[in-house]
C-alpha positions as CSV (number, residue, x, y, z in Angstrom):
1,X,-65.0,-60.3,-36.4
2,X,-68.9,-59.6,-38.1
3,X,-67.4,-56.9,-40.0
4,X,-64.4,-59.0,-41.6
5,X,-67.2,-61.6,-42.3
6,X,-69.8,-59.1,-44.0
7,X,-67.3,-57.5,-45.7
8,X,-66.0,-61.0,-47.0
9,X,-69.5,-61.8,-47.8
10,X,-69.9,-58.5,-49.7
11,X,-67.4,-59.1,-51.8
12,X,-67.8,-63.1,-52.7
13,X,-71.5,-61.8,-53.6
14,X,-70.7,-58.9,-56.1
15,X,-67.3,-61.5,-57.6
16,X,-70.4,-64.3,-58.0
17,X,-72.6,-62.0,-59.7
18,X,-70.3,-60.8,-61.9
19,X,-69.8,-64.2,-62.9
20,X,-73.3,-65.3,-63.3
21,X,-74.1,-62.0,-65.9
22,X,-70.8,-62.8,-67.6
23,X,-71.8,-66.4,-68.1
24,X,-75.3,-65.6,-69.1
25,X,-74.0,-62.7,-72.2
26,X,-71.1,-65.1,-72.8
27,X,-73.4,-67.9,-73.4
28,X,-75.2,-65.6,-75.9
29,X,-72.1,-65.5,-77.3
30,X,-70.9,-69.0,-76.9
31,X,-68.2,-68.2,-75.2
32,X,-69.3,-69.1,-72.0
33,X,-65.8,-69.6,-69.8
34,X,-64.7,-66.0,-71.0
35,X,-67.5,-64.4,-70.2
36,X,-67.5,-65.9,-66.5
37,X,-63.8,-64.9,-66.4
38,X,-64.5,-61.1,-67.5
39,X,-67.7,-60.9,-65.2
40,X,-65.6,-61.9,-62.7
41,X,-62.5,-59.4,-63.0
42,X,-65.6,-56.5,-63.9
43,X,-67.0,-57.3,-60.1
44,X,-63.3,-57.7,-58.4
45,X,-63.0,-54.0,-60.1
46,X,-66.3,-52.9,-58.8
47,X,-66.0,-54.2,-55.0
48,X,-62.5,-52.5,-54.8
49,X,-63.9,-49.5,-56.9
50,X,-66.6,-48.9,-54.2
51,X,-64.3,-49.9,-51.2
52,X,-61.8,-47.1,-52.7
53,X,-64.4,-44.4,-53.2
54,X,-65.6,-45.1,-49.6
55,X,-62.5,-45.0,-48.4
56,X,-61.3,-41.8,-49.9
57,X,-64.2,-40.3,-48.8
58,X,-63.2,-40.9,-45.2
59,X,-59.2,-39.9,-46.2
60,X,-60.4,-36.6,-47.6
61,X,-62.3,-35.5,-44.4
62,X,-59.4,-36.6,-42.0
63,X,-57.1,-34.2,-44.5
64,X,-59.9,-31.4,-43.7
65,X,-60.5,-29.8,-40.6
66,X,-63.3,-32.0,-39.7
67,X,-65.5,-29.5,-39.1
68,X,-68.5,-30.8,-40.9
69,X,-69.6,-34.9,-39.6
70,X,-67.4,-37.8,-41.0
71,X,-68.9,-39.6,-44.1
72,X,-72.3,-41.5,-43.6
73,X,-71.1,-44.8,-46.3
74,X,-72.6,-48.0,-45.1
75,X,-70.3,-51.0,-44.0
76,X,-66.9,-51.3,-43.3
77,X,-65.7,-47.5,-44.0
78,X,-69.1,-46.0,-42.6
79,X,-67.9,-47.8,-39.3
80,X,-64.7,-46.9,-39.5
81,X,-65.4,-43.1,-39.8
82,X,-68.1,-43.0,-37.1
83,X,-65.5,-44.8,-34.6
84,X,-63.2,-42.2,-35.7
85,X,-65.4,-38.9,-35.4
86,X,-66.7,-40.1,-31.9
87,X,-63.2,-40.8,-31.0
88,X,-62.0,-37.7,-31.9
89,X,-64.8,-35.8,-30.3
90,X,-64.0,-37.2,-27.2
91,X,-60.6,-36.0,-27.1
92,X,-61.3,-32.3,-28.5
93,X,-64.0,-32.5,-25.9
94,X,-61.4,-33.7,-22.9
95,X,-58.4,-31.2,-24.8
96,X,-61.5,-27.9,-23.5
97,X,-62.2,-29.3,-20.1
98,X,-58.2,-29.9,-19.9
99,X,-57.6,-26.3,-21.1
100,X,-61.0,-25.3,-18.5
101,X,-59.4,-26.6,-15.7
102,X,-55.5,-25.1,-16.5
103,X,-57.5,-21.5,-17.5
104,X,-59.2,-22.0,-13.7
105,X,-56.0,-23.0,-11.9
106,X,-54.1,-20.1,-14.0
107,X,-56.5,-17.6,-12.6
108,X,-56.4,-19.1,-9.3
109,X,-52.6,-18.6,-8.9
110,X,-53.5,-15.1,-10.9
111,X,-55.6,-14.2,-7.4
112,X,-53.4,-15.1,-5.0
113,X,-52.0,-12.3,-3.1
114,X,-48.4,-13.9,-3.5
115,X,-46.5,-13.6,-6.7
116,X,-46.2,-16.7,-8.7
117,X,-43.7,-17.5,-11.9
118,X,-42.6,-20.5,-14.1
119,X,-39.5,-20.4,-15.2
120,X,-38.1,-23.0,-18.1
121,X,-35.0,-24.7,-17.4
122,X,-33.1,-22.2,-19.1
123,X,-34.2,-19.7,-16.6
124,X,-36.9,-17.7,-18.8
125,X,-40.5,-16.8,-17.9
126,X,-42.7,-19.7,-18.7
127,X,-45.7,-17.6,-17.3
128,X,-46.2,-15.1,-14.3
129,X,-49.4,-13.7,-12.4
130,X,-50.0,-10.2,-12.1
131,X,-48.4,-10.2,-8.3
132,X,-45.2,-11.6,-9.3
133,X,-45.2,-8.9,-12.5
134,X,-45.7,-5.7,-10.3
135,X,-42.8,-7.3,-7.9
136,X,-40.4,-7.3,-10.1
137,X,-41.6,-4.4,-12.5
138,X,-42.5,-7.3,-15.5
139,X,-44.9,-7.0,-18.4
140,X,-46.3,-10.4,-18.3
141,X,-47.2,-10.1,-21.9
142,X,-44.0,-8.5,-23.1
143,X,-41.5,-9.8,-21.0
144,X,-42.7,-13.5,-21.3
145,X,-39.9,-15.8,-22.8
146,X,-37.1,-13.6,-21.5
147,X,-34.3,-14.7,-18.9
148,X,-35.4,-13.6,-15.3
149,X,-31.6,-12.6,-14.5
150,X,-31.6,-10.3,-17.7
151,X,-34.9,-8.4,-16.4
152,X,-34.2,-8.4,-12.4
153,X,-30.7,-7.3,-11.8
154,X,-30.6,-7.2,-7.6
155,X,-27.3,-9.2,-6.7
156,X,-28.8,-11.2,-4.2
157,X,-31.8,-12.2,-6.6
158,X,-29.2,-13.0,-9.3
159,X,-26.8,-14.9,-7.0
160,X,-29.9,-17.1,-5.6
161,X,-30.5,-17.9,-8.9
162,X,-27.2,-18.7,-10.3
163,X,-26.5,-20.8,-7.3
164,X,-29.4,-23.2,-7.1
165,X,-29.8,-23.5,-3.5
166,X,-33.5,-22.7,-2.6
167,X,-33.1,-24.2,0.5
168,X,-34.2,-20.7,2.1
169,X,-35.7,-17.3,0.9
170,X,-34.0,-14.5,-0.8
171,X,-34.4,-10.7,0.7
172,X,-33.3,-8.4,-1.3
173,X,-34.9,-4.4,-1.7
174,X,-37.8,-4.4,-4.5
175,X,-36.9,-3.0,-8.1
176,X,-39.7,-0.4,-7.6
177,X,-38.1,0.6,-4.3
178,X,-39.5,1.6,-1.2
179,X,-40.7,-2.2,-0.6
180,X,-38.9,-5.2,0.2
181,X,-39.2,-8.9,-1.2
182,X,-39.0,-12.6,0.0
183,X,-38.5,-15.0,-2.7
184,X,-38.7,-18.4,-2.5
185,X,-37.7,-20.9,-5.6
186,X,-38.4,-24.6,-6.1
187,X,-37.3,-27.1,-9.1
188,X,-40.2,-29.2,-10.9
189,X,-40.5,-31.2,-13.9
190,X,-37.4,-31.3,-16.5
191,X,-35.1,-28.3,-14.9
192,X,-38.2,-26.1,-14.2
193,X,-38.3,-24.0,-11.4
194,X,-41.2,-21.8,-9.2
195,X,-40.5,-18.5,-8.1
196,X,-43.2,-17.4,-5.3
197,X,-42.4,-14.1,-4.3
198,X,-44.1,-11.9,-1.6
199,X,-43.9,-8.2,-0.5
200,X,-42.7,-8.4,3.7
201,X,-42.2,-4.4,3.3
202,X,-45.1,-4.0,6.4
203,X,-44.2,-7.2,7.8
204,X,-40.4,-5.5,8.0
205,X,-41.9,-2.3,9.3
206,X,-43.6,-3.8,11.7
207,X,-40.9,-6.1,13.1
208,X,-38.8,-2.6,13.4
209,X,-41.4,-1.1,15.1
210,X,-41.5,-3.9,17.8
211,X,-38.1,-3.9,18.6
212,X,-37.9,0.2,18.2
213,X,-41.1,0.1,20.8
214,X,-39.6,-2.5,23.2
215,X,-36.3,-0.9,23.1
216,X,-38.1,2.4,23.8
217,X,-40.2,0.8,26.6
218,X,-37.1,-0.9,28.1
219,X,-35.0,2.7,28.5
220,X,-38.6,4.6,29.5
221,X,-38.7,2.0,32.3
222,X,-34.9,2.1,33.6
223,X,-34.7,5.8,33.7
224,X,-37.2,6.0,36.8
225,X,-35.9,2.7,38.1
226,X,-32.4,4.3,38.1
227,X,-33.2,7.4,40.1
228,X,-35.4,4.8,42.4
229,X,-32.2,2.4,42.4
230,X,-29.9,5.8,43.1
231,X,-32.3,7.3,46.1
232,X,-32.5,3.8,48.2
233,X,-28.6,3.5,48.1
234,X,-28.2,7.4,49.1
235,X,-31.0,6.3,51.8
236,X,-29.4,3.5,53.2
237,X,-25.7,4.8,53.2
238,X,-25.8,8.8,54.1
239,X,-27.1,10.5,56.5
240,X,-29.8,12.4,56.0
241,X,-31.9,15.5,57.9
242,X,-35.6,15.6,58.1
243,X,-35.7,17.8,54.9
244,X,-34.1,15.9,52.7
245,X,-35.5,12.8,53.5
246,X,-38.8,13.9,52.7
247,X,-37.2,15.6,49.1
248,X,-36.2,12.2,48.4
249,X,-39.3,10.6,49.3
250,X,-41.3,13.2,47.0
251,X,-38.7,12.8,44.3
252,X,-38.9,8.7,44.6
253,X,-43.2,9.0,44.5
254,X,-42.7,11.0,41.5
255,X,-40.5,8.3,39.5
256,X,-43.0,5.6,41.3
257,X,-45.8,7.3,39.4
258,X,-44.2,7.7,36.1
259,X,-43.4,3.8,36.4
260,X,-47.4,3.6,36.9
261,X,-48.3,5.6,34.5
262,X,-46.5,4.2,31.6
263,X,-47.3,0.9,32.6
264,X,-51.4,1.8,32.8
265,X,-50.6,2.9,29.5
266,X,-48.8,0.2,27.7
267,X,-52.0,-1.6,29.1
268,X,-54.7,0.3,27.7
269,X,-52.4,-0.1,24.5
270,X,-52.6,-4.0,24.6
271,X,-56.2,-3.7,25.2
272,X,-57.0,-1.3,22.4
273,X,-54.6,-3.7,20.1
274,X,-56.1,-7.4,21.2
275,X,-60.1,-6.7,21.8
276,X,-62.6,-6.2,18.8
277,X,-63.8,-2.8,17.4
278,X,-66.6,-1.1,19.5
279,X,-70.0,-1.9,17.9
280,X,-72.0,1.0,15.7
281,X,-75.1,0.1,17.8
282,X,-74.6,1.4,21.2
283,X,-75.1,4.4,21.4
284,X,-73.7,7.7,24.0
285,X,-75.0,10.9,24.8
286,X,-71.9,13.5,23.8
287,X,-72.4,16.3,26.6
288,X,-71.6,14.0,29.7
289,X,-68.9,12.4,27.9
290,X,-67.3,15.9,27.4
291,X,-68.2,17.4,31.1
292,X,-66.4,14.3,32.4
293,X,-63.5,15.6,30.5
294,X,-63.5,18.5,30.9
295,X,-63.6,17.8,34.9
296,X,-60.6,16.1,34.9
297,X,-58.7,18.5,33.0
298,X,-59.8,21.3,35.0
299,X,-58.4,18.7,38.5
300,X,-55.1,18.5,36.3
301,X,-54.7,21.9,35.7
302,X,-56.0,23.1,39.3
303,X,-56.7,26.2,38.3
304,X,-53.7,27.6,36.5
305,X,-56.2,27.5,32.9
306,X,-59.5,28.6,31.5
307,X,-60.9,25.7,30.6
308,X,-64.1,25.9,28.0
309,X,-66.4,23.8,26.9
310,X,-69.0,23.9,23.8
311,X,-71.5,22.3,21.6
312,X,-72.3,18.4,22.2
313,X,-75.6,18.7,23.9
314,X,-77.8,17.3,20.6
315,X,-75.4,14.7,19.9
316,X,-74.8,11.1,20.2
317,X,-71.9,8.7,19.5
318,X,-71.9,5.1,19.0
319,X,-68.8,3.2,20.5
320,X,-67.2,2.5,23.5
321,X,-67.5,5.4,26.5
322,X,-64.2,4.7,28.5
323,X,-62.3,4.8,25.0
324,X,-63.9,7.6,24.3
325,X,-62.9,9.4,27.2
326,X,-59.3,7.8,27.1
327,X,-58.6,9.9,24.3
328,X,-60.6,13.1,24.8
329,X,-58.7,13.2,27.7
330,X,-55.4,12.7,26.6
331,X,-55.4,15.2,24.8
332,X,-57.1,17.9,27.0
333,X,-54.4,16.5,29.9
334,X,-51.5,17.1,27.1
335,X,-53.3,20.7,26.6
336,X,-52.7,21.0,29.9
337,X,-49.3,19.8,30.9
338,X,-48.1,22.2,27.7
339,X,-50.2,25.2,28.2
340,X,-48.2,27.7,30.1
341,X,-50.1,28.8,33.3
342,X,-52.8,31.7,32.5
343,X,-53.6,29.8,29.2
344,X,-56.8,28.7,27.6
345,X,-58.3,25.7,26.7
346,X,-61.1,25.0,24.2
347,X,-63.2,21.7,24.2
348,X,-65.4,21.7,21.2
349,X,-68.0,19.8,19.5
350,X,-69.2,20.3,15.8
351,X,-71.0,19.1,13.4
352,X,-69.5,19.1,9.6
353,X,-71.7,19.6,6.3
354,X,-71.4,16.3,5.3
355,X,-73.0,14.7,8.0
356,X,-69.7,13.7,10.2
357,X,-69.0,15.2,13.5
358,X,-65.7,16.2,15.2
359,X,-64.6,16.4,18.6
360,X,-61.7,19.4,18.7
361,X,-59.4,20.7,21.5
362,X,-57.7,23.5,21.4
363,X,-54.7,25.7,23.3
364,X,-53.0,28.3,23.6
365,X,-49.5,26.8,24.0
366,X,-46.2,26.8,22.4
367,X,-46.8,25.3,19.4
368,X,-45.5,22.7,17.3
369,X,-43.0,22.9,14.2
370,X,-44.5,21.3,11.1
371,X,-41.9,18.9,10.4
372,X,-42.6,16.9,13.9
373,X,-46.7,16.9,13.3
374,X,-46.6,13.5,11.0
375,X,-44.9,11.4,13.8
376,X,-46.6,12.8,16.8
377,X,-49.2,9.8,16.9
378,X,-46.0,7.4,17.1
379,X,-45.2,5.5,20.6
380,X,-42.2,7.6,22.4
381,X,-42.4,10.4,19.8
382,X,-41.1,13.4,21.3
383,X,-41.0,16.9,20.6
384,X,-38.9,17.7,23.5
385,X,-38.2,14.7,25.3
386,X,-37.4,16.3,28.8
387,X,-39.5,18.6,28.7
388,X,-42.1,15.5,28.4
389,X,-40.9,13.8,31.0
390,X,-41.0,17.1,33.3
391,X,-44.1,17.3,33.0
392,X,-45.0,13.4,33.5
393,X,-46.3,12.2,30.3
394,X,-45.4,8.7,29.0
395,X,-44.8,9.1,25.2
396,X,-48.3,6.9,25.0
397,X,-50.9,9.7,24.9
398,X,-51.4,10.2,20.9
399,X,-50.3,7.1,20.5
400,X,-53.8,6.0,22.3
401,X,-55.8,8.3,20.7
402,X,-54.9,7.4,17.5
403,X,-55.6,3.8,18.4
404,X,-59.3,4.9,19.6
405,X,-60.0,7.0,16.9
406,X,-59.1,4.4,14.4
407,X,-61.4,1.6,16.2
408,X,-64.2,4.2,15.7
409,X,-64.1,4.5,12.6
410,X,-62.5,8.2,12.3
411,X,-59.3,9.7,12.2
412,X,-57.3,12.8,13.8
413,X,-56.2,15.8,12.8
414,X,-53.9,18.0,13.8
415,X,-53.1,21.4,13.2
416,X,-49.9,23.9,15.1
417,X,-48.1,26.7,14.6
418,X,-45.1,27.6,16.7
419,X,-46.1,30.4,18.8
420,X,-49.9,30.0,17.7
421,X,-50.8,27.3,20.0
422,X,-52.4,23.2,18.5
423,X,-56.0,21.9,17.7
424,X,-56.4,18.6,17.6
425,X,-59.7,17.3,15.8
426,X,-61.1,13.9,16.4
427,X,-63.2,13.3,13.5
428,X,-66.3,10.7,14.0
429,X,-67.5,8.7,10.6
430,X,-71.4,9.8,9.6
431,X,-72.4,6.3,11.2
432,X,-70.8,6.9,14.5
433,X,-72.5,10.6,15.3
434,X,-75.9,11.6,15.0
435,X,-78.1,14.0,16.2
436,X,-80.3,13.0,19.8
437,X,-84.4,13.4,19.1
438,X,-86.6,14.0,21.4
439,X,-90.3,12.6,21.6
440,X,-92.4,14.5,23.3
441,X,-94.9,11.9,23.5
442,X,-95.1,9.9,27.3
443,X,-92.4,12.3,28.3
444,X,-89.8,9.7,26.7
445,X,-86.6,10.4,24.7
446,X,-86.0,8.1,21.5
447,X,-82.5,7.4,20.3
């Protein structure tokens, strides 16, 4: 209450000394009463005259853009517009941090790897990050304000929409195609609604490829176990000679072995899938690792190929050794289960221009048609399948090597002509091969 007091006080003193100068030059006048009465009314008109001028001072800079500070008058309207200016400082300066923090949540939901849209009541687009835009083929910018069922057109999207149940998901094929979406929407606020969509394309792929690989696994499995199954019963309910006891025993090994075999691989599958990449810091002299190989293959082939071997001696890789030799060996054994007897067999190492090293093997088989080389690294891919299974492999082989490769750091390359034999390059990142120096110093070599 000061300032109704002071401004009370203000007034009373400028009324009483327009009094006191009118009854002075009315008493000069002798007209003393009158000139009280007009000094009077002339400091009424001067209080309100400099209230008004103060306060239209203060009007005209709320009608501006307040840009520049609010009037400095002293008393009541000086208060007034300094209580006004702070107060509205304080709001444009909480309006920025609100704007901040919705600019910093915006770009937030802008970097999630999930697409995210608001959607009005009506059903148009509010706003939409740049995931959401590419899965539904939107301009953010363009199509903004526009009905989502006018701009998506897939028939499950549209009937999810229209219905209003987002209990569950929606999956429907992408509008770029080739990809497929899950999306998910939830009311908020006054008839609003969130769209989060997300791309489940690999997450589909990979869920076929389970069921594709154990299906696959299942019938790989009951083939031998039906022969096995087929052999006891003729066992146990014909009579049989010497001879062809012993053919069935040989026959039922065989199956026993392919049981084995695919099992050891599935293993070495699970094992290359669930453990962490081999380290870039141990590292392997090349020239064992490929005379190891090669000495398996050449107890594989037992004879019936020429089996060489070349290059590797000033070389060293970094990973893992039995992984290593998994896969150089799977592919010199398939080189040798394909090779026709009398064939040769090359096991290579080079070194590339760029630094890079590759590990290549080489045959002078059949050959494969071009159209099969892109899925020859898949589980159970076969170019022949019983022609494979004559000559015992799993279906695994490439499908490990690919794996080990991979984990390394490198990838495989493969190159067949029908008629003109395969190479098969595995080719080693620059940080995984290196050239072995020797220090002739103490005798001692230094990785």
């Amino acid at each position: 209450m000061g300032w109704v007091i002071a401004r009370f006080l203000a007034a009373a003193l400028t009324v009483a000394t327009g009094v006191f100068l009118g009854f002075l030059i009315g008493g000069l006048a002798h007209a003393a009463l009158v000139g009280m009465a007009l000094g009077g009314l002339l400091g009424v008109f001067g209080a309100v005259f400099v209230d008004s001028r103060q306060g239209r001072h203060l009007l005209e800079w709320l009608r501006g853009a307040q840009g520049q500070t609010a009037p400095r008058d002293t008393g009541y309207w000086g208060e007034l517009a300094y209580r006004i200016e702070r107060a509205m400082r304080l709001r444009d300066s909480a309006v920025r941090a609100e704007r901040e923090r919705l600019q910093q949540f915006l770009s937030a939901i802008d970097a999630s790897p999930n697409g995210v849209m608001m959607l009005d009541h009506e059903g148009a687009i509010e706003w939409c990050n740049a995931v959401a835009a590419v899965h539904f083929g939107l301009d953010p910018v363009r199509d903004r304000r526009q009905r989502i069922t006018n701009l998506v057109r897939a028939p499950a999207f549209v009937a999810y929409m229209q219905a209003g149940q987002f209990d569950e998901a929606v999956v429907f094929p992408g509008p770029q195609g080739g990809s497929t979406l899950s999306v998910l929407a939830r009311p908020y606020g006054d008839g609003m609604r969130l769209v989060l969509t997300q791309d489940i394309t690999e997450r589909e792929r990979n869920d076929a490829m389970r069921r594709d690989f154990v299906a696959n696994v299942s019938h790989e499995i009951r083939t031998p176990l039906t022969v096995l199954s087929g052999f006891l019963e003729t066992m146990a309910s014909l009579p049989l000679s010497e001879a062809e006891r012993q053919r069935v025993l040989a026959l039922m090994q065989q199956q026993t072995q392919r049981m084995q075999a695919l099992v050891g691989d599935l293993l070495t599958l699970a094992q290359l899938e669930g453990s962490p990449r081999p380290g870039a810091d141990r590292w392997l002299p090349v020239a064992p690792l490929l005379r190891r190989a090669q000495a398996d293959a050449t107890a594989l082939s037992g004879g019936r190929h020429q089996i060489e071997r070349s290059g590797g001696d000033d070389a060293e890789l970094a990973g893992s050794d039995t992984e290593l030799l998994s896969a150089i060996g799977n592919l010199l054994n398939n080189a040798v289960r394909y090779t026709p007897e009398g064939g040769r067999i090359a096991l290579h190492w080079l070194w590339r221009e760029d630094g890079s090293a590759e590990v290549d093997v080489s045959d002078s088989g059949p050959g494969i048609a071009r159209e099969h080389i892109p899925r020859l690294t898949e589980r159970f891919y076969r170019v022949d399948g019983s022609r494979s299974r004559d000559t015992g492999g799993t279906g695994l082989g490439l499908s490990i090597v690919k794996h080990v490769i991979q984990r390394h750091g490198g990838e495989i390359d493969i190159t067949s002509e029908p008629g003109q034999g395969s190479t098969f390059r595995l080719v080693f990142p620059t940080f995984r091969a290196r050239r072995r120096q020797v220090v002739a110093e103490a005798g001692l070599e230094r990785v």
